[in-house]
C-alpha positions in Angstrom: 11.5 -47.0 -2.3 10.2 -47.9 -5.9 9.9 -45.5 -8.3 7.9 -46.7 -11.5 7.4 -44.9 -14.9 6.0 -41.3 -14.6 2.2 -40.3 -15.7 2.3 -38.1 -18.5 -0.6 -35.6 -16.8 -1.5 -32.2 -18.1 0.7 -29.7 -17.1 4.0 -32.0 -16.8 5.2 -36.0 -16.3 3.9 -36.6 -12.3 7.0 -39.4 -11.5 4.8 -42.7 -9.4 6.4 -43.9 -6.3 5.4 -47.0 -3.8 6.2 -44.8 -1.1 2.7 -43.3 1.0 3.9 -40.3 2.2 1.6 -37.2 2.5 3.2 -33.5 2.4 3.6 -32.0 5.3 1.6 -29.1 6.5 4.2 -26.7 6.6 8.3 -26.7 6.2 10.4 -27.3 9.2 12.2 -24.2 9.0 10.8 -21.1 8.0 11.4 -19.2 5.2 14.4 -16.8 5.9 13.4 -12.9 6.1 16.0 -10.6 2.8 17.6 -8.0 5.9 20.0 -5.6 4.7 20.3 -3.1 7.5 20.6 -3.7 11.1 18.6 -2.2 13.8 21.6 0.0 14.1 21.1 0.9 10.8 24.8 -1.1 9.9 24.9 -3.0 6.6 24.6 -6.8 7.5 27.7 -8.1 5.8 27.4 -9.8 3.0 24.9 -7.8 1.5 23.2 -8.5 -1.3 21.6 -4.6 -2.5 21.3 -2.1 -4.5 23.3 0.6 -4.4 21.4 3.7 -4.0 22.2 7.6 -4.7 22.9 10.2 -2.4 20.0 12.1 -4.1 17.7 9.1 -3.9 18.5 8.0 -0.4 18.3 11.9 0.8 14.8 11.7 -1.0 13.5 8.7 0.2 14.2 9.8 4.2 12.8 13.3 3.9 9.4 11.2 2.2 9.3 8.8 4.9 9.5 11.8 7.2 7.0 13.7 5.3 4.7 11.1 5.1 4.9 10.1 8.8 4.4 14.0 9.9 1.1 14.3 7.6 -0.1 11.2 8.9 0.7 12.6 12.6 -1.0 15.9 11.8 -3.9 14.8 10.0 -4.9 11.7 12.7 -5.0 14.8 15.2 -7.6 16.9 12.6 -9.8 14.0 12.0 -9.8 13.4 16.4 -10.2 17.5 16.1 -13.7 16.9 13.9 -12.2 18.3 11.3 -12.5 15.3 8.5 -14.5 12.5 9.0 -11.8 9.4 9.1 -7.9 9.0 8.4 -5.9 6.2 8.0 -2.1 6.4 8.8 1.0 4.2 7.6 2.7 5.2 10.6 5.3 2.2 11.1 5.0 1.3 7.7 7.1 4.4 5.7 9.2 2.0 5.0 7.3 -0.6 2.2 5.3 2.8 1.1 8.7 5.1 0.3 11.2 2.5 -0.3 9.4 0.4 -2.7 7.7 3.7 -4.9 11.8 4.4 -5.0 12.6 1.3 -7.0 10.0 1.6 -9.3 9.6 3.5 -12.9 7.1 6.1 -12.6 5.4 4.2 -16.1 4.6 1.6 -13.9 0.3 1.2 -12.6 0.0 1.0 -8.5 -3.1 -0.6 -7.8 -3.5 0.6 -4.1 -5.2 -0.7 -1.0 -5.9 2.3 1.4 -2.0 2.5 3.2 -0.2 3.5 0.4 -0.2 7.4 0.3 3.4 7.1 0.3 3.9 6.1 -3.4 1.7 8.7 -4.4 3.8 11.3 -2.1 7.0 10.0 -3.8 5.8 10.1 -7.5 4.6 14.2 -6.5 1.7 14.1 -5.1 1.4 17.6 -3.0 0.5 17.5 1.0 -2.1 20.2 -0.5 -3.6 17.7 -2.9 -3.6 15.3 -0.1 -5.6 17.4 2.1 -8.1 18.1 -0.8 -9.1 15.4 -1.1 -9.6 14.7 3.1 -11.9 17.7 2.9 -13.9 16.5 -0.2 -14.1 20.2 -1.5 -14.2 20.9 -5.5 -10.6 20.8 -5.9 -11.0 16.9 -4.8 -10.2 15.2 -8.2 -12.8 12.7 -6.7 -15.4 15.9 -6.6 -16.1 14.8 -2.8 -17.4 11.2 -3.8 -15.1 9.4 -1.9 -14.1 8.9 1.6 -10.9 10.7 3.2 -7.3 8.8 2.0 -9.1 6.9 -0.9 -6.6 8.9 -3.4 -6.6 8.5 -6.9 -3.9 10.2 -9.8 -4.1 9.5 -13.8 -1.3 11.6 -13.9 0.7 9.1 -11.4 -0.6 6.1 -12.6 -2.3 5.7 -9.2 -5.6 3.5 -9.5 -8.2 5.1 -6.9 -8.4 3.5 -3.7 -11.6 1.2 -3.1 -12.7 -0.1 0.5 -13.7 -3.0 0.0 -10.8 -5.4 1.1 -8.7 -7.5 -1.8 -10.2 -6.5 -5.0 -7.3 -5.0 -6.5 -5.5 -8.1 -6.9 -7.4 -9.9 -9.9 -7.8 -6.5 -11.4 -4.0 -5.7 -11.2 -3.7 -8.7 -13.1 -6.1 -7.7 -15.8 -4.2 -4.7 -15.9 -0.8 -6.2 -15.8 -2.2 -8.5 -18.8 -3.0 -6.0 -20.7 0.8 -3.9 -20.3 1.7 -7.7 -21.7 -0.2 -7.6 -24.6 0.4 -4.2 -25.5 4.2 -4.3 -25.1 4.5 -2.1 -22.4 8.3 -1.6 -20.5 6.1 -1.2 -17.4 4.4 -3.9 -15.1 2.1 -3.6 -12.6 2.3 -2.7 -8.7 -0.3 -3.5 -6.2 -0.2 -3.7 -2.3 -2.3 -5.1 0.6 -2.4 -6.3 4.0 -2.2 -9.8 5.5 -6.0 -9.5 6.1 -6.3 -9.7 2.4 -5.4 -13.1 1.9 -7.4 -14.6 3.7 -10.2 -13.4 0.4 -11.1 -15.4 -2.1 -9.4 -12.3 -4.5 -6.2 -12.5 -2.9 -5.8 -16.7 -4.1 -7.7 -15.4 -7.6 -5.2 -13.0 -8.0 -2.5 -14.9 -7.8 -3.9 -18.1 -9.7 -4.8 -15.7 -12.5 -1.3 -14.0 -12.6 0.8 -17.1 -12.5 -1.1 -18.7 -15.7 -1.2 -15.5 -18.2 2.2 -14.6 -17.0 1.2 -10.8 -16.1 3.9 -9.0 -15.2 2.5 -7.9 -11.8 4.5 -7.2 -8.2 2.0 -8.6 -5.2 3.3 -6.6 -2.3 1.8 -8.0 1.0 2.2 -5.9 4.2 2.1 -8.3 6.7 1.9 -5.9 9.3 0.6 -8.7 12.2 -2.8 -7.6 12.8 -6.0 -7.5 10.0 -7.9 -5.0 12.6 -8.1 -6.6 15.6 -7.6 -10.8 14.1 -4.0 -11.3 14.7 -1.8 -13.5 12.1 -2.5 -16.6 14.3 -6.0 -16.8 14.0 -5.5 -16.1 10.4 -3.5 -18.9 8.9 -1.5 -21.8 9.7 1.1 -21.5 6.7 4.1 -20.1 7.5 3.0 -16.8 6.4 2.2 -15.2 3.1 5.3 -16.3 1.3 4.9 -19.8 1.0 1.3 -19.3 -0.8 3.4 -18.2 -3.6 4.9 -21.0 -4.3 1.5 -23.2 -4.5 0.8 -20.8 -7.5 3.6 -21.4 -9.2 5.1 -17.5 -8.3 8.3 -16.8 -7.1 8.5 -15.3 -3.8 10.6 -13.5 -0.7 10.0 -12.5 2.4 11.5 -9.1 3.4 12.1 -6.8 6.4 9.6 -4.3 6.1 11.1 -1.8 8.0 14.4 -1.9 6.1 14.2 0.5 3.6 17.4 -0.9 1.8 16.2 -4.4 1.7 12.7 -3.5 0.7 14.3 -1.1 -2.2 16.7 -3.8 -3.1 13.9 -6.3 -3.3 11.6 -4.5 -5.3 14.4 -3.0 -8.0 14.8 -7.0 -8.5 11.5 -8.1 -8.6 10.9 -5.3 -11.4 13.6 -6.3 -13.1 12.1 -10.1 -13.5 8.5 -8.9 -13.8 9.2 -6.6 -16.8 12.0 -8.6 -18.8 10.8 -12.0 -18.3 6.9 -11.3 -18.0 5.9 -12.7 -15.1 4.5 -12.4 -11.5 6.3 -12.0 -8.1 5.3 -11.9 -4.7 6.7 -10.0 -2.0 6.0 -10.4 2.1 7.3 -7.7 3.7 7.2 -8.4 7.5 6.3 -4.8 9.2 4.0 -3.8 12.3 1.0 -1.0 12.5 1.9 1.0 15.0 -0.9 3.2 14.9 -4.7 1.8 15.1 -6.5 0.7 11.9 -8.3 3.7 11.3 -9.6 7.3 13.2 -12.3 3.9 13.7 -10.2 1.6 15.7 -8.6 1.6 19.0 -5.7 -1.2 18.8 -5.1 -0.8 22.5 -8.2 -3.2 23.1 -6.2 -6.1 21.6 -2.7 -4.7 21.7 -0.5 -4.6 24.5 0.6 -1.3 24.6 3.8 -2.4 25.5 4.6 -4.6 22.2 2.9 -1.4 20.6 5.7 0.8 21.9 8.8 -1.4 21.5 7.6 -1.5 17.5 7.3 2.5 17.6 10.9 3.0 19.0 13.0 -0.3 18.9 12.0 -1.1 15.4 11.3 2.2 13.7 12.3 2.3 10.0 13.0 6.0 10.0 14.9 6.0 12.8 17.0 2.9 11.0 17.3 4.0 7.6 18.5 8.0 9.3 21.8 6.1 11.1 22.6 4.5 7.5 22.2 8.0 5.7 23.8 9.9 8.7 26.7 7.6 8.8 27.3 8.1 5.2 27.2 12.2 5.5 24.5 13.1 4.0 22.6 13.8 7.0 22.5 15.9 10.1 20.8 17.4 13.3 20.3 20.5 11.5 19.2 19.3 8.2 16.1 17.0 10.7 15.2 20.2 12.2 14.7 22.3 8.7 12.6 19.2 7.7 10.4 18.5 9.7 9.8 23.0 10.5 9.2 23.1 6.7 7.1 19.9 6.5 4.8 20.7 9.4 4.5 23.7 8.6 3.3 23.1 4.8 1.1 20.5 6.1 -1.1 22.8 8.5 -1.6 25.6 5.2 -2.9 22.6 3.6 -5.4 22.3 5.9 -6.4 25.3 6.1 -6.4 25.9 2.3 -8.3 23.0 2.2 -11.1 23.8 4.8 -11.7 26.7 3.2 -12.1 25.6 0.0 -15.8 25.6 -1.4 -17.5 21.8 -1.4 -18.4 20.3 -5.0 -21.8 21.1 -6.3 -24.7 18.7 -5.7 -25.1 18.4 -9.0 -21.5 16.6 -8.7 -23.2 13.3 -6.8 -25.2 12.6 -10.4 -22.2 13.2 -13.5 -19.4 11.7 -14.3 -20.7 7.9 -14.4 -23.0 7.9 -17.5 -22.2 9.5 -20.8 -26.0 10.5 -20.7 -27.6 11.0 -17.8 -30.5 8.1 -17.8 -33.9 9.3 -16.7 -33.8 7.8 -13.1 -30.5 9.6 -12.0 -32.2 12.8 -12.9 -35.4 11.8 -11.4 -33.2 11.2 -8.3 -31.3 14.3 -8.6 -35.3 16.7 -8.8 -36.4 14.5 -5.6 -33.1 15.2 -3.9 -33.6 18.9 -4.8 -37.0 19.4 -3.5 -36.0 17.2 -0.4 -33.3 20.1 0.5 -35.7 23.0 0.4 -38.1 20.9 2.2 -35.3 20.0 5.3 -32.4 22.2 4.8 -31.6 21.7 8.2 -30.8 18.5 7.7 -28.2 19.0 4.6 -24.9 21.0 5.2 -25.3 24.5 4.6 -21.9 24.5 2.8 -22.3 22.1 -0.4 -23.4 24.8 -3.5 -27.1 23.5 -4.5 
């Protein structure tokens, strides 16, 4: 092989070879998977982690536990007609608990919609939770919003929007702007694998890797966007490589090892903050519930890879033998949690439920600093359409 002078191109010297060879399509072996507990929950030796509390690992099992019970009791409220959708994280406590562990509660989460998790462990209350599910005044989203699209200033929690992958470029603006301002603090923001295959997801990351924003992409690559498995997805080898092509450091994690995922986030802080730049993070996890209250995942599921997920692979039941086996956990102690937990979670409700709805006046404020002439011509019509039909308007929304 010849190699000649190199071409002094924009963005570095490109090195000229005689050689025709064309890149291949994807590596030969895959990119490795950061584990640091077993399915036994036994530390892989050597291990590579941080070490964590007694009062933060305590913490971050009674979360996971929390958050999978709310998740369990709410689902059956929605099926109940109760609220009008749910989403769950239920195999996914993991990515949502562990990684809202390693982070500083300065730092800006810029959610998708499976996140409740981080909001639960920066103090989010199961009764604010259920306010907003119910959309009643004591929603701060005054009933605007659909069930489990949360949103806390006080958290730093960005609101959750449905539409799929448009967090990403503006977690970057965001991130950008903690850069220019000076801020110890970067910039969180999750999604599913279903999200990359937007044009966002490959914005995002293009727009990250040239300002430098310091910006964590966490990808739940749960296998499934709905019903389109990974395979009819993409041919790369998964999320993790599409780092790379941007220029952004990258690792793939077990997604339902709480240790790994903690470990891999404290470090991916760590570079994002003091050097100022991106990082993105594939953690490899599996839905175990359906998509949504709107979704039934048996349809393209077999049942039976759905159960060997729910039991065989459970990250609580993982992460519990790690804390058990290093005493800070027993029988006893489960028992008292999950009691107390369901228990508060069922008040919520019914706190909630009872809780008057926002006025209608509510659907019109909050956007303009002035109300302009057509909302309010909207708002009379709307009015006068009420008294006209009021059987076809709930009885329960203050006029």
């Amino acid at each position: 092989m010849l190699m000649w002078q190199a071409l002094d191109f924009p963005g570095g010297k490109v090195p000229f070879t005689s050689e025709m060879r064309f890149i291949a399509e994807s590596p030969e072996k895959r990119v490795h998977c950061y584990r640091v507990l077993d399915d036994n929950g036994h530390t892989t030796m050597p291990a590579i982690l941080e070490q964590v509390s007694k009062e933060i690992a305590v913490k971050m099992y009674s979360d996971m536990v929390t958050l999978q019970i709310m998740d369990t009791i709410f689902y059956e409220a929605q099926r109940q007609g109760r609220l009008s959708f749910y989403v769950t994280s239920n195999g996914e406590e993991a990515i949502n608990i562990a990684s809202a562990a390693a982070l500083s509660p300065h730092d800006v989460i810029l959610p998708q919609y499976r996140e409740s998790g981080v909001l639960l462990w920066r103090g989010f209350t199961l009764q604010e939770f259920a306010h907003q599910c119910f959309g009643n005044k004591s929603d701060y989203g005054k009933g605007r919003q659909m069930p489990i699209h949360y949103g806390s200033n006080k958290y730093n929690y960005f609101t959750v929007s449905s539409p799929i992958a448009t967090q990403l470029p503006q977690a970057v603006g965001v991130a950008y702007s903690l850069k220019m301002d000076k801020k110890d603090a970067c910039v969180v923001t999750y999604f599913g694998d279903g999200s990359t295959s937007e044009g966002d997801f490959h914005a995002g990351l293009n727009f990250a890797a040239v300002t430098e924003a310091p910006v964590i992409f966490i990808c739940r690559n749960n296998g499934w966007a709905i019903s389109t498995p990974v395979s009819e997805q993409f041919r790369s080898d998964g999320i993790v490589v599409k780092g790379q092509a941007y220029g952004i450091q990258s690792i793939r994690v077990d997604g339902n090892d709480a240790l790994a995922v903690y470990s891999a986030i404290r470090a991916a802080r760590e570079m994002a903050v003091s050097e100022k730049r991106p990082v993105l993070i594939e953690a490899l996890t599996y839905r175990v519930g359906h998509h949504s209250t709107s979704d039934d995942s048996t349809k393209y599921r077999p049942v039976d890879e759905i159960e060997h997920w729910k039991k065989a692979r459970s990250p609580i039941a993982r992460y519990r033998k790690w804390v058990e086996r290093n005493g800070w956990w027993s029988d006893n102690d489960e028992s008292k949690l999950r009691a107390n937990v369901r228990k508060q979670v069922i008040e919520a409700i019914q706190v909630a439920e009872k809780t008057e709805k926002p006025p209608l006046k509510d659907m019109f404020s909050d956007v303009y600093d002035k109300i302009p002439s057509n909302l309010h011509e909207q708002e009379r019509f709307l009015r006068e359409d009420v008294k006209r039909h009021p059987q076809d308007y709930p009885s329960d929304v203050p006029l």
